[in-house]
LUMMARKOL-725656 format. One record per residue (C-alpha): residue number from 1; x, z, y. Coordinates in pm, 1 decimal. Layout:
<gubas>
{guba NUM,{X,Z,Y}} ...
</gubas>
This chain:
<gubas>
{guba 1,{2592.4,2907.6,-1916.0}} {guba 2,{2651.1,2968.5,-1552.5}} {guba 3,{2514.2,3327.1,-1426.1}} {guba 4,{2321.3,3385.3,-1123.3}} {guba 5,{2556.0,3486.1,-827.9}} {guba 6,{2424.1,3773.2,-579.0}} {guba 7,{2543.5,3575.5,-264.9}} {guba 8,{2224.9,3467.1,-86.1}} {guba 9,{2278.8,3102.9,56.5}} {guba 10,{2132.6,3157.5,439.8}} {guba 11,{1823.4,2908.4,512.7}} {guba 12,{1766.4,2719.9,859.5}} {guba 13,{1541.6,2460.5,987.4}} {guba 14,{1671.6,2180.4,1245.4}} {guba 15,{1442.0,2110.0,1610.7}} {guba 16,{1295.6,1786.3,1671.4}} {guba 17,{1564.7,1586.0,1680.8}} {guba 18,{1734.3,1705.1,1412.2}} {guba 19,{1991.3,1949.4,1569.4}} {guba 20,{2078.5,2270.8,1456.8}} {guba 21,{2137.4,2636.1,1598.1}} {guba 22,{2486.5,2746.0,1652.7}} {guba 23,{2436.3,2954.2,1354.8}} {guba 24,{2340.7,2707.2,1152.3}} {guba 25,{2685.9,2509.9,1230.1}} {guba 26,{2895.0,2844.2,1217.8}} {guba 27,{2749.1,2918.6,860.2}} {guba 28,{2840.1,2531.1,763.9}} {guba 29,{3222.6,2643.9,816.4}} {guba 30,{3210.3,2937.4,684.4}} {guba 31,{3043.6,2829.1,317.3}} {guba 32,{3109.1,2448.4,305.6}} {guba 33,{2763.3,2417.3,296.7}} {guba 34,{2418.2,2400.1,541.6}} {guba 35,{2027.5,2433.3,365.2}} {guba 36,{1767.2,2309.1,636.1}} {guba 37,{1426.2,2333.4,520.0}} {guba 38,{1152.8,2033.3,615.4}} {guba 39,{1407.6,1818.2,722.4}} {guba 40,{1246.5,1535.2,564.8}} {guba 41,{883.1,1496.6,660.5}} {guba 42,{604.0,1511.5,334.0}} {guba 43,{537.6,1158.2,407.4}} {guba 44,{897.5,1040.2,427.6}} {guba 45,{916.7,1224.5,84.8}} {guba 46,{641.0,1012.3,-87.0}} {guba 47,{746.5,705.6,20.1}} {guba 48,{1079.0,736.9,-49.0}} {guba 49,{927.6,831.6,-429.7}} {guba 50,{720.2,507.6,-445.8}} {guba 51,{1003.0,291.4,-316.1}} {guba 52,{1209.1,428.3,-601.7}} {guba 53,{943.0,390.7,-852.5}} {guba 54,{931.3,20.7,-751.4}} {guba 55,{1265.6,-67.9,-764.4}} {guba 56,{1229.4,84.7,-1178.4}} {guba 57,{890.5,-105.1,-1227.5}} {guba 58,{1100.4,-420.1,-1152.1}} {guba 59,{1424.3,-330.9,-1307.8}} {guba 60,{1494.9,-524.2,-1613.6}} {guba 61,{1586.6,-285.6,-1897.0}} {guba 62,{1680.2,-558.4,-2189.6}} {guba 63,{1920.4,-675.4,-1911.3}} {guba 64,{2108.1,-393.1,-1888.1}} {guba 65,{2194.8,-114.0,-2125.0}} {guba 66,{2425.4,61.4,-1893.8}} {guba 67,{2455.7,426.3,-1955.0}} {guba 68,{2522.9,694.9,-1686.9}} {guba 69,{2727.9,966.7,-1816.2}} {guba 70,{2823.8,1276.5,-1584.4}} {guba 71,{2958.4,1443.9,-1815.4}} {guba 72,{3173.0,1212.8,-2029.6}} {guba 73,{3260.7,993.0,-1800.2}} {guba 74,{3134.9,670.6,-2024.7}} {guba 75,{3031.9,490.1,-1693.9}} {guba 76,{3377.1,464.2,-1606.0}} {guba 77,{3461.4,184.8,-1823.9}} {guba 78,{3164.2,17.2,-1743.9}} {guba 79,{3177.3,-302.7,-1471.1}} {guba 80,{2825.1,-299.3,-1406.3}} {guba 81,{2897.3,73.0,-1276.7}} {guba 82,{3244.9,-28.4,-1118.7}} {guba 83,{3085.7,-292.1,-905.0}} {guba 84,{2802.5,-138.1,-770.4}} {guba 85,{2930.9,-32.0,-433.1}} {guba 86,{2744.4,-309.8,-244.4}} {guba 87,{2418.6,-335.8,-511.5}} {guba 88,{2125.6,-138.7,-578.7}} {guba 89,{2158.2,-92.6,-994.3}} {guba 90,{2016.6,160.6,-1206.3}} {guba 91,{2138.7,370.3,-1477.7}} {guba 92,{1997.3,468.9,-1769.2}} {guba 93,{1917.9,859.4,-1908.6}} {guba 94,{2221.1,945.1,-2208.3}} {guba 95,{1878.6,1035.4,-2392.7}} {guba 96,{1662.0,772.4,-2306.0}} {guba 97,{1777.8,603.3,-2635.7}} {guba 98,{1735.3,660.7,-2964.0}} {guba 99,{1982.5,642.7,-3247.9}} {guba 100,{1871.2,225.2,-3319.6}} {guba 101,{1977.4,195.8,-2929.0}} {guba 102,{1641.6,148.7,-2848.5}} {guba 103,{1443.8,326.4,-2550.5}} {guba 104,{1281.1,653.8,-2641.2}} {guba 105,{1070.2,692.6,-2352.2}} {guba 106,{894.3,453.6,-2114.6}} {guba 107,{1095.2,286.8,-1871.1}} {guba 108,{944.9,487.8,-1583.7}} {guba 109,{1114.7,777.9,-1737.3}} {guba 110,{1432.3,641.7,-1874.7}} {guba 111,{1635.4,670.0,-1511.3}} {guba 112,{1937.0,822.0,-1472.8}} {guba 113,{1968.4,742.6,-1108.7}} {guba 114,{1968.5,395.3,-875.9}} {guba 115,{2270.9,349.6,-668.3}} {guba 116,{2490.7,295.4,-466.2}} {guba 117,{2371.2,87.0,-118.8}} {guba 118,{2015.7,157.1,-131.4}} {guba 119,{2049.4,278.4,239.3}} {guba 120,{2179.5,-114.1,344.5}} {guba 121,{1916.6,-290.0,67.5}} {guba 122,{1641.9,-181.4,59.0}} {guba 123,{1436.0,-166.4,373.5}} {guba 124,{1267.4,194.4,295.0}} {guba 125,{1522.5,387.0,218.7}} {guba 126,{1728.8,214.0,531.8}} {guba 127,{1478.7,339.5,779.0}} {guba 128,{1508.0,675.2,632.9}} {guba 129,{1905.6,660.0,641.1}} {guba 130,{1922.7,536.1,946.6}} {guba 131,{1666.0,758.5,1171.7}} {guba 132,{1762.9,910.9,1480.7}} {guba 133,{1744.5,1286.7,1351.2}} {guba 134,{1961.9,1257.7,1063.1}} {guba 135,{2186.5,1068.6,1343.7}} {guba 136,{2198.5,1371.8,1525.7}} {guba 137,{2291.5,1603.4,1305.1}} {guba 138,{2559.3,1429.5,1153.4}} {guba 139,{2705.3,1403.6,1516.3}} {guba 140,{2678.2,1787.2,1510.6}} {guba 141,{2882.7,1790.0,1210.2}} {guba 142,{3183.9,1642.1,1392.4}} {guba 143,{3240.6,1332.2,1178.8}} {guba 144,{3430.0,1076.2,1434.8}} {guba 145,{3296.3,747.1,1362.0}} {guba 146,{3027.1,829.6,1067.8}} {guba 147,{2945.6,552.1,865.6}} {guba 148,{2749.3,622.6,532.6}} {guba 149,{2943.7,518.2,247.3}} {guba 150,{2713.8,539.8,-38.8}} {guba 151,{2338.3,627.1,-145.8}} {guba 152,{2143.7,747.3,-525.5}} {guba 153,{1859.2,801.6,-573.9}} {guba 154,{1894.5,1117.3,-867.2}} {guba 155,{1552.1,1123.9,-1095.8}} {guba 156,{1614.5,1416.1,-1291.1}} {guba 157,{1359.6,1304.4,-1585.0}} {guba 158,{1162.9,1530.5,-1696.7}} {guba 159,{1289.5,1682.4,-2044.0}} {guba 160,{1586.6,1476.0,-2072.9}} {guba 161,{1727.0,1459.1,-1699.5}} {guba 162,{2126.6,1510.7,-1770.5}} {guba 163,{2379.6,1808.1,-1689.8}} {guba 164,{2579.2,1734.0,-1401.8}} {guba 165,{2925.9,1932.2,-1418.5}} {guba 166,{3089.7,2084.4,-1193.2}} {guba 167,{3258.1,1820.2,-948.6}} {guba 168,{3351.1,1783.0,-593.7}} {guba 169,{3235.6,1459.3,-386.9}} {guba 170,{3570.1,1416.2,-235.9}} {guba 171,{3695.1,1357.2,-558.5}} {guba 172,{3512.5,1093.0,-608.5}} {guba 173,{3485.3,932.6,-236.9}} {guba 174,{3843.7,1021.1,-132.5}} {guba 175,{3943.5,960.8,210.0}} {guba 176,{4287.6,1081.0,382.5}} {guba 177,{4203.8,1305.5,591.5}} {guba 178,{3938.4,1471.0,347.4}} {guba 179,{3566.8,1383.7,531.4}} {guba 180,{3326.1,1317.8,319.6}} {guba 181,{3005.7,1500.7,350.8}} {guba 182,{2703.4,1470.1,117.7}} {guba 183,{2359.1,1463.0,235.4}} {guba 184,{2092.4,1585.6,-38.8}} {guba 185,{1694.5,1523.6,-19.2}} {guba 186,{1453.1,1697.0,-220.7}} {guba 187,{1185.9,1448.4,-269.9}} {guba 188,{1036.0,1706.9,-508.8}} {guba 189,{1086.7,2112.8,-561.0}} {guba 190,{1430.1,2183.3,-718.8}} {guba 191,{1394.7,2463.2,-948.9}} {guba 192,{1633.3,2642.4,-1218.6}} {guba 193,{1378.5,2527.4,-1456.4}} {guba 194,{1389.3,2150.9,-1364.5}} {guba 195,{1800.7,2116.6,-1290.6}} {guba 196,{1839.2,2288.4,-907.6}} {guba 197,{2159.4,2270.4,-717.1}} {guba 198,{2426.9,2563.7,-799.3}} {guba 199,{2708.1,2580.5,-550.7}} {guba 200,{3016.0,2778.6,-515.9}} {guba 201,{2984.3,2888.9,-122.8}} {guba 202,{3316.5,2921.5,88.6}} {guba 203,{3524.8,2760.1,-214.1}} {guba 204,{3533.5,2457.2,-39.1}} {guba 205,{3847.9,2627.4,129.8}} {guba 206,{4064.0,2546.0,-133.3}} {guba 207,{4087.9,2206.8,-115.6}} {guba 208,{4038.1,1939.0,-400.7}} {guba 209,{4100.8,1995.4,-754.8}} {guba 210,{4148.8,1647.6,-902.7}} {guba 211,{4053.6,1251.3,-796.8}} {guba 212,{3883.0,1004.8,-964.3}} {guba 213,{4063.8,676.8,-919.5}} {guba 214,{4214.9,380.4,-1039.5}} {guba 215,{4538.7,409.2,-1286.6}} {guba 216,{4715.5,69.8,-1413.3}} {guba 217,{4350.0,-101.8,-1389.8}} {guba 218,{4140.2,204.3,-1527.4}} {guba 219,{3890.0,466.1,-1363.0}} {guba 220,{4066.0,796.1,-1442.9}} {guba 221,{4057.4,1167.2,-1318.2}} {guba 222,{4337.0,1270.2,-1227.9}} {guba 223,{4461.2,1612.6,-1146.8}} {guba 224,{4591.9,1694.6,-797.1}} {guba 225,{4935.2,1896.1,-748.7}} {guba 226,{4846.1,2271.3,-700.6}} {guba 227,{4495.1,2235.8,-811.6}} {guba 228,{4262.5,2541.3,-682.6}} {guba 229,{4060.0,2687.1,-998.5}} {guba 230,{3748.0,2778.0,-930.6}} {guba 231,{3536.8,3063.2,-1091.4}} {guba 232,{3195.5,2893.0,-1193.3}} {guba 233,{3053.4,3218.2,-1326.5}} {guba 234,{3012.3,3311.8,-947.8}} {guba 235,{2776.5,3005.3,-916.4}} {guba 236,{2477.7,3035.0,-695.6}} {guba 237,{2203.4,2868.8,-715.0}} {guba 238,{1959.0,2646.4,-493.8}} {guba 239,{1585.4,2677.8,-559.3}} {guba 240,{1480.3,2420.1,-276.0}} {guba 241,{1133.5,2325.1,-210.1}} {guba 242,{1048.7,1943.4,-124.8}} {guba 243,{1207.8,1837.1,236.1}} {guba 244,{1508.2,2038.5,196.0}} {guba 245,{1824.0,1897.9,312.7}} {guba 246,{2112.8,2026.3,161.7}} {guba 247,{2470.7,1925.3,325.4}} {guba 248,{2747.1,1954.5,107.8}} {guba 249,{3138.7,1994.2,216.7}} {guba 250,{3313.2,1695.1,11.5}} {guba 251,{3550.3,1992.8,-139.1}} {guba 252,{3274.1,2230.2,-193.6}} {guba 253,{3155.3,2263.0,-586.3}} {guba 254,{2848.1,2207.4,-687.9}} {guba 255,{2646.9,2179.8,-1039.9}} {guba 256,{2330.6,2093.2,-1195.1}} {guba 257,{2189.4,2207.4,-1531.1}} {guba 258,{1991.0,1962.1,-1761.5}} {guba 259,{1596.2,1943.2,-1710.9}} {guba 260,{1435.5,2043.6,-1981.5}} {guba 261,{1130.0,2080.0,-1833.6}} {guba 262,{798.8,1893.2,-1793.0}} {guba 263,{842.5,1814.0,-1414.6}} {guba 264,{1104.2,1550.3,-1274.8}} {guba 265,{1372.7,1635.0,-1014.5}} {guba 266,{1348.8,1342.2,-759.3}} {guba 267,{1676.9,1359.7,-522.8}} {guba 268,{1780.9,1124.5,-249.8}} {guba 269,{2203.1,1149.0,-158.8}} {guba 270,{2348.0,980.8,133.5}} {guba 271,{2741.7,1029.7,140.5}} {guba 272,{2945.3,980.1,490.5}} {guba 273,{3283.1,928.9,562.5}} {guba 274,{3499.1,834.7,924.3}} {guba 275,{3566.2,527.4,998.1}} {guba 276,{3903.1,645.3,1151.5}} {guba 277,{3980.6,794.6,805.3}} {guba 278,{4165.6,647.1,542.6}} {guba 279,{3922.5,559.6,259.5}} {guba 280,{4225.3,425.2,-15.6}} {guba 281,{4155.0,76.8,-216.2}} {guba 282,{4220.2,265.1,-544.3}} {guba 283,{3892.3,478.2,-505.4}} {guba 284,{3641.7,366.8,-750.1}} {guba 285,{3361.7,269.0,-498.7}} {guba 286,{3482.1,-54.9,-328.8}} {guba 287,{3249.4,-243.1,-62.5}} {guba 288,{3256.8,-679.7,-38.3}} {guba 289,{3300.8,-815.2,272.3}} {guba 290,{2967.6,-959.5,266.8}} {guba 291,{2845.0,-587.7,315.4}} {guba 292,{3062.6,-417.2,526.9}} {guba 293,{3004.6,-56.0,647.8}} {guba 294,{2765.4,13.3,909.9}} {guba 295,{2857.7,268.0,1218.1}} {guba 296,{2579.7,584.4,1180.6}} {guba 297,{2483.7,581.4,1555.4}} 
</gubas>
């Protein structure tokens, strides 16, 4: 169990456009990480919600049986999981089954997540990912040529929403040099009781401590020379009310307990990268060409 860290994680709000005080941006080096409250609108928040909802009420669940796993990694041998860099899929709950395989819960709450292009499909969540403000600020971050690489929507489900472990997003969207920043919505109020954030602020310094790639024709995590350990016991966590935005450092750790509580978690998580990077064709997350990546402008 991780234990409550005393560092206090500073709190700003963006103006109109979506910029940010010089503070704001000085406190986004220093901890590898940036909390703006009421970034996203109430509105903006439901919608996104019903959209979501949607895209489960017509999701075919006898189809697919795929099974996210965060924490054992199961996915990775999985093609419907391997190919959905240019698809909007979902993934099932670990517990939304029961021991005859079959689902324990209504389908509305069986959700693991939906992912990974939602931003380029699906015309509600593109008009979020592509507004102006969110624009801006990413410009403020100093990514040259910003395109968003990915999107998931997290659910969270209410008593059986899964751990996620401890990870870095560079790992996982590698790109040489390391620029990958995640961008993370609270639809709905993150609480330690429903599966908040917990972050490990200014470790982000220390660069990345393994990649997940592809070894002789298998998704594998693989170690990185000198590895930085980190010390998860100083963990702090991120009780976030709905609106927050949350930018995450790709090398910064981050964490999320299980829900075992009675209220979902709803998250949206956009994920850019520079188009003048380096983004390697062993990384697990591929695009087609008949979906190419789209300049954040």
């Amino acid at each position: 169990m991780t234990s409550q860290s005393e560092i206090r994680v500073s709190r700003f709000r963006s103006d109109e456009a979506g910029r940010v005080t010089a503070d704001a941006l000085q406190t986004w080096d220093r901890d590898g990480l940036l909390v703006i409250e009421d970034f996203a609108f109430s509105d903006q928040c439901r919608q996104l919600i019903s959209a979501a909802d949607a895209l489960v009420e017509d999701f075919d669940e006898e189809e697919v049986a795929a099974i996210f796993s965060a924490t054992s990694q199961q996915h990775a041998a999985s093609q419907y999981f391997e190919t959905s860099g240019d698809k909007i899929r979902c993934f099932f709950e670990e517990g939304a089954f029961d021991d005859k395989g079959k689902l324990a819960v209504p389908k509305s709450r069986s959700i693991n997540k939906i992912g990974h292009a939602l931003h380029d499909l699906n015309p509600v969540f593109e008009r979020f990912s592509y507004q102006p403000r969110l624009a801006n600020l990413v410009a403020q971050l100093g990514i040259s040529e910003p395109q968003w690489l990915q999107s998931m929507l997290i659910f969270k489900q209410p008593a059986i929403g899964g751990e996620v472990t401890w990870h870095q997003d560079g790992s996982f969207l590698y790109t040489v040099p390391q620029t990958v920043i995640g961008f993370w919505f609270a639809l709905e109020d993150a609480t330690l009781e429903n599966g908040c954030l917990w972050v490990l602020p200014g470790q982000h310094k220390n660069g990345l401590r393994s990649r997940f790639r592809r070894i002789n024709g298998r998704l594998q995590t693989e170690t990185l020379p000198e590895a930085p350990s980190f010390d998860e016991n100083d963990g702090t966590p991120l009780e976030v009310s709905a609106g927050t935005l949350v930018v995450l450092n790709g090398a910064l750790p981050h964490y999320s307990e299980a829900n075992r509580s009675s209220k979902s978690r709803y998250a949206y998580t956009l994920h850019a990268i520079s188009g003048a990077a380096d983004y390697p064709e062993d990384n697990w997350l591929q695009r087609g060409r008949d979906l190419p990546l789209r300049r954040l402008s």
